[in-house]
C-alpha positions in Angstrom: -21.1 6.4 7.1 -18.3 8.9 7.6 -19.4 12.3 8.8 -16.7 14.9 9.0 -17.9 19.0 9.7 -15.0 19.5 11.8 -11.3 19.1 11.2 -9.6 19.1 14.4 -10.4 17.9 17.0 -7.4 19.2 19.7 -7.6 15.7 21.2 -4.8 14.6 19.8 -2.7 17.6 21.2 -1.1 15.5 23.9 0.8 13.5 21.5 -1.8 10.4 21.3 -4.4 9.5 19.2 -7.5 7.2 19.1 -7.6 3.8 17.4 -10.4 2.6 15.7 -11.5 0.6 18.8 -11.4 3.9 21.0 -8.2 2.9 22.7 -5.9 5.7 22.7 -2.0 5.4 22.3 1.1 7.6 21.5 1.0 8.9 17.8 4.9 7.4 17.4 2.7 3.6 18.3 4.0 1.0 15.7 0.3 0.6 14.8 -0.5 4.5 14.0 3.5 4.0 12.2 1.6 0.8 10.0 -1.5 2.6 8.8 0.3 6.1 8.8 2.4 4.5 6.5 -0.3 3.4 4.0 -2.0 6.6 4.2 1.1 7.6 2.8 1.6 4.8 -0.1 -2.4 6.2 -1.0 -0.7 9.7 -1.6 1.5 8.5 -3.3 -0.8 6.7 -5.3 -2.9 9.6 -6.2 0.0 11.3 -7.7 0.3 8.1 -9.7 -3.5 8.4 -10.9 -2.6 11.7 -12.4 -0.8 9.7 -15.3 -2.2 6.6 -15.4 -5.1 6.2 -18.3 -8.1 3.0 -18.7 -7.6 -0.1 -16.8 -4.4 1.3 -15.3 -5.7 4.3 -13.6 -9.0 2.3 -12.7 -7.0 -0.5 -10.7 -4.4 2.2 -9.0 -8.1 3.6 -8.2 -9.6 0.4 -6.9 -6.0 -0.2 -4.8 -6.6 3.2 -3.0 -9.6 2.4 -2.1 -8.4 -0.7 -0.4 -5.3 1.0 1.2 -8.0 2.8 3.3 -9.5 -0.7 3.8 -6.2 -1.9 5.2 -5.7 1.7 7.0 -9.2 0.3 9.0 -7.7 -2.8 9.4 -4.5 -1.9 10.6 -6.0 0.4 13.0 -8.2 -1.8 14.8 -6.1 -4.7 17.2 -7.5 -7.5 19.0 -8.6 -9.1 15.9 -10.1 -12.3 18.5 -12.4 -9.5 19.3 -13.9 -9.2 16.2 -16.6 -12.1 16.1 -18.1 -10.2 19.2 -18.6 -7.3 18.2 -22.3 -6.4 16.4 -20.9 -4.5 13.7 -18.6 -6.4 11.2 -15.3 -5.1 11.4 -13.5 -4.0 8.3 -10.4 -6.4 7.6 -8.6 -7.5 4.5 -9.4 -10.9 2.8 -8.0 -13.3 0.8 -10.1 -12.7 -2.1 -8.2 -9.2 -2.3 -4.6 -10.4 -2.4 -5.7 -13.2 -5.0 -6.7 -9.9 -7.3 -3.6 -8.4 -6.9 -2.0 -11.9 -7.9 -3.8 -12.6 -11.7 -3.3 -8.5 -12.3 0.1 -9.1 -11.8 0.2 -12.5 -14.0 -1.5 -10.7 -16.9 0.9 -7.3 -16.7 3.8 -9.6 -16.5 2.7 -11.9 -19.6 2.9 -8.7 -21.5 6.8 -7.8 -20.8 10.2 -9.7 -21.2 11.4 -11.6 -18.5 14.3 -9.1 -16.8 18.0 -10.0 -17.4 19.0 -7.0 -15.6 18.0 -4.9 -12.1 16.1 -2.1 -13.1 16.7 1.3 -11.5 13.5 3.3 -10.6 12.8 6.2 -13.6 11.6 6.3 -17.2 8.1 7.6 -17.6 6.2 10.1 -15.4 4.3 7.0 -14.6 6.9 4.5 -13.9 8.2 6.6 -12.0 5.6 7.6 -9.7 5.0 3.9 -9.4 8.4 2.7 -8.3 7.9 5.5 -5.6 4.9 3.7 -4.3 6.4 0.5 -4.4 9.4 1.7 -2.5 6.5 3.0 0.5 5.1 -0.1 0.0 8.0 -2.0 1.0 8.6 0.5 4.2 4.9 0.0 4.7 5.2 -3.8 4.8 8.4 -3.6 7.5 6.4 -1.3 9.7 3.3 -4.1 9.5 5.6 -7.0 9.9 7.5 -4.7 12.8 4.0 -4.4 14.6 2.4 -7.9 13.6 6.3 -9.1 15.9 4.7 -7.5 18.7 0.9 -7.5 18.4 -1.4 -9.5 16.1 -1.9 -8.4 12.7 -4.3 -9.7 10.0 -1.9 -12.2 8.0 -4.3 -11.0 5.0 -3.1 -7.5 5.6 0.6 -8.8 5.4 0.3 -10.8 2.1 -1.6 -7.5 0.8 1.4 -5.4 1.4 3.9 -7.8 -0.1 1.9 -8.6 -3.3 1.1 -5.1 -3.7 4.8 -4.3 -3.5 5.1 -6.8 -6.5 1.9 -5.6 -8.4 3.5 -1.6 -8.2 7.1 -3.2 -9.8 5.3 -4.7 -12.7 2.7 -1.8 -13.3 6.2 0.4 -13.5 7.7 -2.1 -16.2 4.2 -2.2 -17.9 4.1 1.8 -17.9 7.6 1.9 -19.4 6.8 -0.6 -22.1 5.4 2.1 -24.3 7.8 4.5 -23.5 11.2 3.1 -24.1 11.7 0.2 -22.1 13.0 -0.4 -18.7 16.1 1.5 -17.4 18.5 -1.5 -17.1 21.2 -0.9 -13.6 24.7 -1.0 -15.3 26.6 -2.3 -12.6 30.2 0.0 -12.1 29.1 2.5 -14.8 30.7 5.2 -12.9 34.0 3.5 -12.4 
């Protein structure tokens, strides 16, 4: 359990901060840039939620709740550690990308296959949604960028990319009701 009666803590004041293993390490570390990026895809998310109604706005829900999952696991390294330790230690699973998979599969069987790029827009929604996939994406780099250098959960990886994927099609699902996708037209402006 979390337990939180004070805000800061001034030990970050030097420019580093703790990792969930206690290590400390600069604040600009490609790990605190990974989950410091999903903390940002959740805000983004939230904003989302403030339009999104029934199963919609109960899956963005369940999806925050397993950015902060992923936060955990990005934040913790030396995942060969993790068998030792007598705690278990929080880290994304198959089971949670395979989710994300069938969501998408039943959204999709619900729209027209796309003929057409789509540019990012259409309802309140949609376009919060195309926002988060867009974080997602830079999300996904910065994991990748780390996971080059240091080992990352490969669950944590396929997360971010199929949750990339799951925000594109909950945009084009939110946009079915009002109006339709908002089809590129390539030179329009020529």
């Amino acid at each position: 359990m979390v337990v939180l009666n004070r805000i800061y803590t001034r030990t970050g004041d030097d420019g580093d901060t703790a990792l969930s293993d206690g290590s400390r390490v600069p604040k600009h570390d490609a790990r605190v840039e990974a989950y410091g990026t999903v903390d940002e895809l959740n805000a983004t998310l939230g904003l989302a939620r403030l339009h999104a109604q029934g199963d919609m706005a109960a899956q963005v829900a369940l999806i925050q709740n397993e950015l902060f999952d992923l936060g955990a696991d990005l934040s913790r390294p030396d995942m060969a550690g993790d068998e030792a330790l007598p705690y278990p230690v929080l880290r994304m699973i198959q089971t949670q990308v395979d989710r994300l998979e069938a969501e998408i599969d039943a959204m999709n069987s619900r729209l027209e296959p796309l003929r057409s790029f789509i540019l990012p827009g259409g309802s309140a929604l949609a376009a919060q949604l195309h926002l988060s996939r867009t974080v997602a994406r830079r999300a996904e780099r910065c994991a990748t960028a780390l996971a080059s250098a240091e080992a990352v959960n490969p669950a944590a990886l396929r997360y971010l990319n199929r949750l990339s994927d799951w925000l594109f099609v909950a945009a084009r699902l939110a946009n079915l009701d009002a109006g339709g996708d908002i089809l590129w037209i390539p030179g329009a402006s020529r």
